[in-house]
C-alpha positions in Angstrom: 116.9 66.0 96.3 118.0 64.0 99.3 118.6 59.9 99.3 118.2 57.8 102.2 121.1 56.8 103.6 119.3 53.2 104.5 120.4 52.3 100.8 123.7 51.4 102.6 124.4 47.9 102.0 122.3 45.6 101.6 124.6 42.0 101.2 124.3 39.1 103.3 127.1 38.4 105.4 127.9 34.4 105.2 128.9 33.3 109.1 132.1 31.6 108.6 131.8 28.5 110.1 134.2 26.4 112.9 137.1 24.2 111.5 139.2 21.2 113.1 139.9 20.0 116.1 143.3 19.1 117.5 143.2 20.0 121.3 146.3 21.4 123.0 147.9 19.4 126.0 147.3 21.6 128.8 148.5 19.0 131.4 146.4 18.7 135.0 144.5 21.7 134.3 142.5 19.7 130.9 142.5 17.2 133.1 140.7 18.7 136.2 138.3 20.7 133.5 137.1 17.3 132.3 135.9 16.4 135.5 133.0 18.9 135.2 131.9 21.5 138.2 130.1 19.5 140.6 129.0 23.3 142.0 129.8 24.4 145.9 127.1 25.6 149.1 127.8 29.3 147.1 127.3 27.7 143.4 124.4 27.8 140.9 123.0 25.2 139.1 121.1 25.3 135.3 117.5 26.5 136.6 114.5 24.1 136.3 111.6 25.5 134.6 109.8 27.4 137.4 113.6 28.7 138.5 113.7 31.7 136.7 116.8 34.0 138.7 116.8 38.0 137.8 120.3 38.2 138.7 123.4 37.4 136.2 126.7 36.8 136.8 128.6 36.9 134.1 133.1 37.3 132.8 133.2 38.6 129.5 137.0 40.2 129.0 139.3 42.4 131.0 138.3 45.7 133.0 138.3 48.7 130.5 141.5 50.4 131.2 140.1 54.2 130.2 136.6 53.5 131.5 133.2 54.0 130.0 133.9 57.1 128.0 132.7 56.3 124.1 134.5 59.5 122.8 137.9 58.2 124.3 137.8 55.1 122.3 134.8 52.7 124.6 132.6 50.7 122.4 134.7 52.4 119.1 134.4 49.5 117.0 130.2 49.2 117.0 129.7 46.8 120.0 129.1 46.4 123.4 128.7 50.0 124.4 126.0 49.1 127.4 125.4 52.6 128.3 125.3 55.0 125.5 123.2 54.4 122.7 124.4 55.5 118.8 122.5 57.5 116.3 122.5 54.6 114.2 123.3 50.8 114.8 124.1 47.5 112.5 122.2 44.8 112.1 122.9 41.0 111.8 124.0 41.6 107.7 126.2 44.4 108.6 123.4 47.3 107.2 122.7 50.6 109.4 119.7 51.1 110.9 117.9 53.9 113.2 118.7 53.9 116.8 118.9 57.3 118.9 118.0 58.3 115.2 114.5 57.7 113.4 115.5 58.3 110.2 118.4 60.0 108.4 119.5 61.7 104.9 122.3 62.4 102.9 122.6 65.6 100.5 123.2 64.6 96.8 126.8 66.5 97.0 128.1 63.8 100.0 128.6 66.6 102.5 125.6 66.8 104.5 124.2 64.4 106.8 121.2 65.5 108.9 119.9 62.9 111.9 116.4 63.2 113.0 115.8 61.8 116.7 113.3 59.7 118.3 111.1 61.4 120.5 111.1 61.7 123.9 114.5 59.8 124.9 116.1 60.4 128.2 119.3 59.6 129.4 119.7 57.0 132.7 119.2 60.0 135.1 116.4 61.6 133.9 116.8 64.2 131.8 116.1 64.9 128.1 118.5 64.1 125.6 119.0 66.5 122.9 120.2 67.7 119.8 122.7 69.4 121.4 124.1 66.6 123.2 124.8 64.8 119.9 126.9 68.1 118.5 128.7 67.8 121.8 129.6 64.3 121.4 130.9 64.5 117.9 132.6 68.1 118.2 134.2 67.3 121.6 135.7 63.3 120.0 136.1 65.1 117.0 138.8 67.8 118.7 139.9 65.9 121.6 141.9 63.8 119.2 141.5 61.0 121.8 138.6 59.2 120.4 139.6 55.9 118.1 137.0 57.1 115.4 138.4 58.9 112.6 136.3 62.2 112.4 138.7 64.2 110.9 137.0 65.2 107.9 133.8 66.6 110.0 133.8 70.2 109.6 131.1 71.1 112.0 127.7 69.7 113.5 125.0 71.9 114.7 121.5 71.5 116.0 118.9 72.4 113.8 116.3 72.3 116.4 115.7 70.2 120.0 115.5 66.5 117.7 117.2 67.7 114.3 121.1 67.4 114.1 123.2 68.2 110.8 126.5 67.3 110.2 129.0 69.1 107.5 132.1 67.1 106.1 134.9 68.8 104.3 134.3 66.4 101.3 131.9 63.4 100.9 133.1 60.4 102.8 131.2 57.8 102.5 132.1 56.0 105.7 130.4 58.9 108.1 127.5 56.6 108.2 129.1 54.0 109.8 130.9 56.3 112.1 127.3 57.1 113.5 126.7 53.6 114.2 130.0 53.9 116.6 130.2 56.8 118.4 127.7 56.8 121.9 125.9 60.1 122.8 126.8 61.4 126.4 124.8 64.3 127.9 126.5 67.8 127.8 125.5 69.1 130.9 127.4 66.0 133.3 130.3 65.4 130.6 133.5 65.7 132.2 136.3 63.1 130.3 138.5 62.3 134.1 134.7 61.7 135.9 132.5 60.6 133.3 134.6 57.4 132.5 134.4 56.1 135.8 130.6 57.4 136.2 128.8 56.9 132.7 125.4 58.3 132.2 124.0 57.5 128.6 120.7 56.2 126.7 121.5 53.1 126.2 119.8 49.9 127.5 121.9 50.0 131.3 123.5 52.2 134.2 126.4 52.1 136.3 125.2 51.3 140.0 129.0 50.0 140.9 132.2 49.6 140.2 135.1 48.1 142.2 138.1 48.6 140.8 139.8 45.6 139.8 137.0 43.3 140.6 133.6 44.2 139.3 131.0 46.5 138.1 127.3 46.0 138.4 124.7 47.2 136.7 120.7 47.6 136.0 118.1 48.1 133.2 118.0 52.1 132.6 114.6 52.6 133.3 114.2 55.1 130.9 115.6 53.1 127.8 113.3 53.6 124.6 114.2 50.0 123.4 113.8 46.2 125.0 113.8 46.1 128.6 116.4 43.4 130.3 114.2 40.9 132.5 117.4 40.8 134.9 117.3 43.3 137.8 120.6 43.6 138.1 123.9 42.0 136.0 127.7 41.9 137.5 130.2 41.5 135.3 133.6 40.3 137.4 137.2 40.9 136.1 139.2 37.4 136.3 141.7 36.1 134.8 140.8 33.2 132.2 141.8 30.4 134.6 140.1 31.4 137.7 136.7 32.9 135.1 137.0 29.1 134.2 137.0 27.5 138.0 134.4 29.6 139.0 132.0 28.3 136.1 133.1 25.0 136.7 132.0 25.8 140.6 128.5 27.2 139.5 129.2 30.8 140.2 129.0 32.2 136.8 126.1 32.0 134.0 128.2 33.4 131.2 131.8 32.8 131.0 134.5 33.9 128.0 136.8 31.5 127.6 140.2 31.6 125.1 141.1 28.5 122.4 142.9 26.8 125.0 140.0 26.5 127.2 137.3 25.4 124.3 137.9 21.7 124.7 137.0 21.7 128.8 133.9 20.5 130.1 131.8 22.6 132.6 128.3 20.9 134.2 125.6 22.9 133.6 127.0 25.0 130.9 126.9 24.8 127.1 129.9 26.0 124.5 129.2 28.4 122.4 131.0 29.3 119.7 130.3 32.5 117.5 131.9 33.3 114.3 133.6 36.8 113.9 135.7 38.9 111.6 138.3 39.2 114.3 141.6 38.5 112.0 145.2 38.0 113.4 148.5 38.5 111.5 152.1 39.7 111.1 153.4 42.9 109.6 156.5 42.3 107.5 158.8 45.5 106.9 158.6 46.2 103.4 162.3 48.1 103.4 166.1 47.2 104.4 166.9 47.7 107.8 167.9 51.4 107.7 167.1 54.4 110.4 164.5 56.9 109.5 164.9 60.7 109.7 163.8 60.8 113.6 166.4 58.2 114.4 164.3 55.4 114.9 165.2 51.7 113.5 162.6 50.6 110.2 162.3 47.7 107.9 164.0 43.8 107.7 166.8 42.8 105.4 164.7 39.5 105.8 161.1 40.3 105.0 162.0 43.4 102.5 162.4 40.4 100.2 158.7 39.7 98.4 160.2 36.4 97.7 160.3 35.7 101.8 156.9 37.2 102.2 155.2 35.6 99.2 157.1 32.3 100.5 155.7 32.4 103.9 152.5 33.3 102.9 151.6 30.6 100.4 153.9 27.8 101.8 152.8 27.7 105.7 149.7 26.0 106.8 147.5 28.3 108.3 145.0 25.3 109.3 147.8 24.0 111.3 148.3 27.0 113.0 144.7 27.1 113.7 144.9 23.4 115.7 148.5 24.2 117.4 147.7 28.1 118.2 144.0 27.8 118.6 143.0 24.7 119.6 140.7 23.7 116.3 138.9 27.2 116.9 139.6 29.8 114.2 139.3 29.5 110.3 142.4 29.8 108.5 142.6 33.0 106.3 144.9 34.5 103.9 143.6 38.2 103.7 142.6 40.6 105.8 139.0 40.6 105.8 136.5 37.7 104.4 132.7 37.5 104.3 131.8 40.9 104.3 130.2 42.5 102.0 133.3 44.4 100.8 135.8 41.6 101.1 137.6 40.4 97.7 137.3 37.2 96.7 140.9 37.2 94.3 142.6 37.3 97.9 141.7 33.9 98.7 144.4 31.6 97.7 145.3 28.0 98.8 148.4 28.1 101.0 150.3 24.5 102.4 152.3 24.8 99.0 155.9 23.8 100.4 157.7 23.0 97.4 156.6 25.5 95.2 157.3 28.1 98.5 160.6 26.4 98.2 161.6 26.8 95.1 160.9 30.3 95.1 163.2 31.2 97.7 165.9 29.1 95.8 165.3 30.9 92.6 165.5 34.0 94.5 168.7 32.9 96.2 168.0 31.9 99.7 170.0 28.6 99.7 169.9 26.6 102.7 172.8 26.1 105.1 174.1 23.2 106.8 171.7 24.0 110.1 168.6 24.0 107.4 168.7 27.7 107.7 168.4 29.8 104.5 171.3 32.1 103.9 171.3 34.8 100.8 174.4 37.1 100.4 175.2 36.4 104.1 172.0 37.4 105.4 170.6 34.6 107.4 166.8 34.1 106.6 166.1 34.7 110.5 163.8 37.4 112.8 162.1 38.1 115.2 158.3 38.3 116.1 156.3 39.8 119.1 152.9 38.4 120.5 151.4 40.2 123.8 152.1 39.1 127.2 148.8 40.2 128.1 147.5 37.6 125.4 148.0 34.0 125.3 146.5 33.6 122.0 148.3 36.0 120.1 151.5 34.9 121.8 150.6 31.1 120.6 149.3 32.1 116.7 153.4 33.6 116.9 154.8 30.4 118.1 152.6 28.3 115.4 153.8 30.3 113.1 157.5 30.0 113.8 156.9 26.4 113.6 155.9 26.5 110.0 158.4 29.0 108.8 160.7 26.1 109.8 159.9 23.8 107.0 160.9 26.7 105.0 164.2 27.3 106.3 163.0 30.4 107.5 164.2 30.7 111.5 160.9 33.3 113.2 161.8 33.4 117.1 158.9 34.1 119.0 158.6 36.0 121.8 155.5 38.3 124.0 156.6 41.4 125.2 154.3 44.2 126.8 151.9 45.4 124.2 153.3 48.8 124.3 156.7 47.8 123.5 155.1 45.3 120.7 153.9 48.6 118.6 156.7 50.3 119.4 159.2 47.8 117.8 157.0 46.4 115.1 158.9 48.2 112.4 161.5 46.1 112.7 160.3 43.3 114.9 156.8 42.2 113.5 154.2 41.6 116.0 151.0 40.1 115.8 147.9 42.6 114.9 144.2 41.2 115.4 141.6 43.5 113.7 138.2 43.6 112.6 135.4 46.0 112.0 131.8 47.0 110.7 133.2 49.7 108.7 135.3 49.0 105.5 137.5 52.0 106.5 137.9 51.0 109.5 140.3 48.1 108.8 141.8 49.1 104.8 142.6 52.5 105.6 144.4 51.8 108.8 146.6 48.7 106.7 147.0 49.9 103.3 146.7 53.3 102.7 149.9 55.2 102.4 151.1 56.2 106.1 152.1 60.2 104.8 148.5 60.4 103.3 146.5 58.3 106.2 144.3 60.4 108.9 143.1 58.6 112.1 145.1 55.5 113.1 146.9 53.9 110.2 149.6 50.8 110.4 151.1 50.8 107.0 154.3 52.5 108.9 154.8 49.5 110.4 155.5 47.6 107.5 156.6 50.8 105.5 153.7 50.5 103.0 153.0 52.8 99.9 151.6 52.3 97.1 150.0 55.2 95.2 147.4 53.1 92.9 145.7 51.9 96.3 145.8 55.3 97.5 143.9 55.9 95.0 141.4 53.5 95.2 141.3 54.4 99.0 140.0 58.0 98.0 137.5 56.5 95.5 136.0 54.4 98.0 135.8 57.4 100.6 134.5 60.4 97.8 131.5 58.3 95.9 128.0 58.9 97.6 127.1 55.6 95.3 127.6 52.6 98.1 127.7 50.2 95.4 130.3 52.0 93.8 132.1 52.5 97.2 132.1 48.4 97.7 133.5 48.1 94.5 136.6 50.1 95.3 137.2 48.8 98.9 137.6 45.3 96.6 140.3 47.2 94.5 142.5 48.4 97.6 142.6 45.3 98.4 143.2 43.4 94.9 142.4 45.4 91.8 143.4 42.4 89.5 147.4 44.3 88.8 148.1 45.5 91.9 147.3 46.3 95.5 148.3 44.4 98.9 146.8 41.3 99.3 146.2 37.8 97.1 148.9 36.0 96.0 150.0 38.1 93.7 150.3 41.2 96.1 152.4 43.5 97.7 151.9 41.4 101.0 152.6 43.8 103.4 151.2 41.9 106.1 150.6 38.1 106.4 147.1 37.0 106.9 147.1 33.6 109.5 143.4 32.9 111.3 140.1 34.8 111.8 139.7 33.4 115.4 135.9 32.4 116.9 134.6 33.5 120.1 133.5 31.3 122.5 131.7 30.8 125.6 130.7 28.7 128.1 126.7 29.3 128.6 124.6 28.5 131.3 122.3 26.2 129.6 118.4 27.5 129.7 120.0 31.3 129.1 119.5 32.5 125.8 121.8 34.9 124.5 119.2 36.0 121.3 120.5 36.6 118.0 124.2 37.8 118.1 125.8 40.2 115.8 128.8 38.5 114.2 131.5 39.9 116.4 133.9 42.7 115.7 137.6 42.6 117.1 138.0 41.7 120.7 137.2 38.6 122.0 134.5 38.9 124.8 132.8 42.1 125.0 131.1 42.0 121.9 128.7 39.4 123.2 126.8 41.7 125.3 126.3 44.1 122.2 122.5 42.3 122.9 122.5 42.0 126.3 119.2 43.8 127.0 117.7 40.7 124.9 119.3 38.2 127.4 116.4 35.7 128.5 116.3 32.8 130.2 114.2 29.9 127.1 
């Protein structure tokens, strides 16, 4: 007998909602914003009712850097793909359902997953897509070892006829559903990885009719798309910086425009803010072990943070709410763990934080006594280090600053700094930097953070803060080997918390400190509805065209 893998899960996720408001000083340009865009001779204005334009013009995030190409990494974590479609895809609670798939099965033994396509679908040139393309994709991200999905444990896919694909793991893991609801389908015939990124052909909703580097790409509905139709001829989506993406709203030019925290408070004519929750999460690692140098002669660890009593200290005696108004401008919730509102987040990591003295008093009773310049000192190691934001990211280099700023009151120097993000990763062993995260896949977020880095396939960031611990291994494998999804929820909870032991709550291992789960917003031309939106994934920007085949003007 076979189950239906549509028994995935079937919770509710709870939109986490906006909190405070304590605007940043951003000097003459806040105060130019709040003048409003009076528009320009070049400049649109909201349409009227019988104005009805076919033509967007939207900013959304930076230029993809590797191109289009969904087994190099484009679209990995389950959004805004544009012009592949998946076998499967989620829906607003986070449960899998059929895309480039009708309907799909799962052998009682948690090895054997067999896709059955939807008839007649044809990529954007023309021709028919196959079961064969789908073993392509999947075999040639599988081998390439360049995709970000972790498909180590497929053993092989093969086509069972023209619309029937199976799939064989080497052992059941239950997160190869949700890997098909990532990975875009690319025809075998035209698939060359240095051309194809630049020249994407795919079944999803649009095509590639241009791209200037550095400025723009254009595109139009894919005529032969099996799903809604966009009522827009033709969309460009420009590459700006924030600033300039926010002058040219303010001047009309644009009908969708991402803008960061420090932005949220301006006011543009014409446009509405719109903010949309996420599970997008930034925090710090914090090196686990003494400074030492590992066996390929590379620096590791803190003498500072390998003290629980300095992670547990930070962790429950900053505010994170005040590093939501100071970093983020009022736009974020504050968050101690990882992942909330999901269906697989645990509740026992929630835990009040703002509690200075008791914070205190546990670094005294663990010997950090402060000094004369307020600074804690324990054996003659000052309670100082260093952190890392991005310099290609304002936010991330602010949520660092914000967070400096509370360690204070602890006696606990942090100097922030940005640095390349290259040279971030590279250092955070022994200079934390700031990680943002979030996905649709439970694995997609614990392994990579808590299971052991020797045992971890795919990408995995416990090295950075030297993690191991064998009982969450454990749990990890649990999670991954059950074909009961109910039973697989139950033991992502445990990696997380299992009520003894595990990384997060107050009680934990604390790896990693926890700060803000940031909204996404957006300034919105106002008659343009952007439809029901996903809650967004990890990257601020993109993710809000996920839907943008169901872009309308009300």
């Amino acid at each position: 007998m076979e189950k239906q893998a549509s028994t995935m899960t079937r919770r509710t996720f709870a939109k986490a909602a906006a909190v405070g408001a304590a605007a940043l000083s951003l000097g003459g340009l806040m105060a130019g914003c709040a003048d409003g865009g009076s528009g320009d001779a070049d400049g649109k204005s909201a349409p009227a009712a019988s104005e009805k334009p076919d033509t967007l013009t939207i900013y959304v995030g930076a230029e993809p850097e590797d191109g289009f190409d969904p087994l190099t990494g484009w679209g990995y974590n389950g959004s805004y793909i544009l012009f592949q479609s998946r076998l499967l895809r989620f829906d607003k609670d986070l449960n899998l359902q059929p895309d480039l798939a009708a309907e799909w099965s799962v052998s009682d033994d948690g090895v054997t997953y067999t896709y059955k396509l939807r008839e007649g679908v044809k990529f954007s040139d023309g021709s028919d897509l196959t079961a064969d393309d789908v073993v392509f994709s999947y075999l040639t991200a599988r081998d390439s070892g360049a995709s970000m999905l972790d498909l180590t444990k497929l053993k092989d896919a093969r086509a069972l006829d023209a619309a029937t694909v199976e799939f064989t793991l080497e052992e059941p893991y239950s997160s190869f559903a949700s890997l098909t609801g990532k990975l875009g389908i690319v025809p075998k015939a035209l698939y060359d990885e240095q051309s194809y990124r630049q020249n994407p052909v795919g079944s999803g909703p649009f095509k590639l009719l241009q791209w200037d580097a550095g400025q723009q790409i254009i595109i139009a509905p894919n005529e032969h798309y099996y799903g809604t139709m966009s009522p827009f001829k033709q969309i460009t989506l420009l590459f700006l910086d924030g600033e300039t993406a926010l002058s040219n709203a303010q001047s009309g030019k644009l009908d969708v425009v991402m803008v960061q925290p420090e932005y949220a408070k301006s006011i543009v004519e014409g446009m509405d803010l719109l903010t949309y929750p996420t599970i997008d999460t930034r925090g710090f690692n914090l090196p686990m072990e003494p400074l030492s140098t590992n066996a390929e002669g590379k620096e590791v660890g803190s003498n500072v943070t390998c003290d629980k009593a300095v992670r547990k200290a930070l962790s429950i005696g900053i505010s994170r709410q005040a590093i939501v108004d100071n970093a983020l401008n009022g736009v974020g919730t504050p968050t101690t763990a990882l992942i909330t509102q999901v269906p697989w987040a645990n509740e026992a990591c929630v835990y009040e934080d703002d509690r200075l003295d008791e914070a205190k008093k546990l670094l005294d009773d663990a010997g950090w006594i402060e000094g004369d310049d307020g600074i804690r000192v324990k054996d003659g190691q000052r309670a100082e280090f260093s952190i890392t934001g991005r310099t290609d990211d304002l936010q991330r280099y602010n949520v660092a600053v914000a967070f400096a700023q509370e360690a204070e009151k602890l006696g606990i120097k942090i100097n922030a700094s940005s640095a390349l993000w290259s040279e971030c990763k590279d250092k955070a062993a022994t200079i934390p930097t700031c990680w943002g995260t979030g996905d649709y896949d439970p694995s997609g977020d614990l392994c990579g953070y808590y299971r052991t880095y020797e045992e971890g396939a795919g990408t995995n960031y416990s090295q950075y803060s030297q993690y191991s611990n064998e009982v969450v291994d454990g749990h990890v494998h649990d999670a991954l080997a059950t074909t009961d999804m109910e039973a697989a929820l139950e033991s992502w909870k445990k990696v997380q918390w299992d009520g003894t032991t595990g990384p997060e709550s107050e009680d934990g291992d604390m790896p990693n400190i926890w700060l803000v789960t940031i909204d996404h917003t957006y300034f919105v031309r106002s008659g343009l509805d952007l439809g029901e939106q996903l809650v967004h994934p990890h990257g601020h920007g993109w993710p809000v065209v996920e839907n943008l085949n169901e872009w309308k003007w009300a």
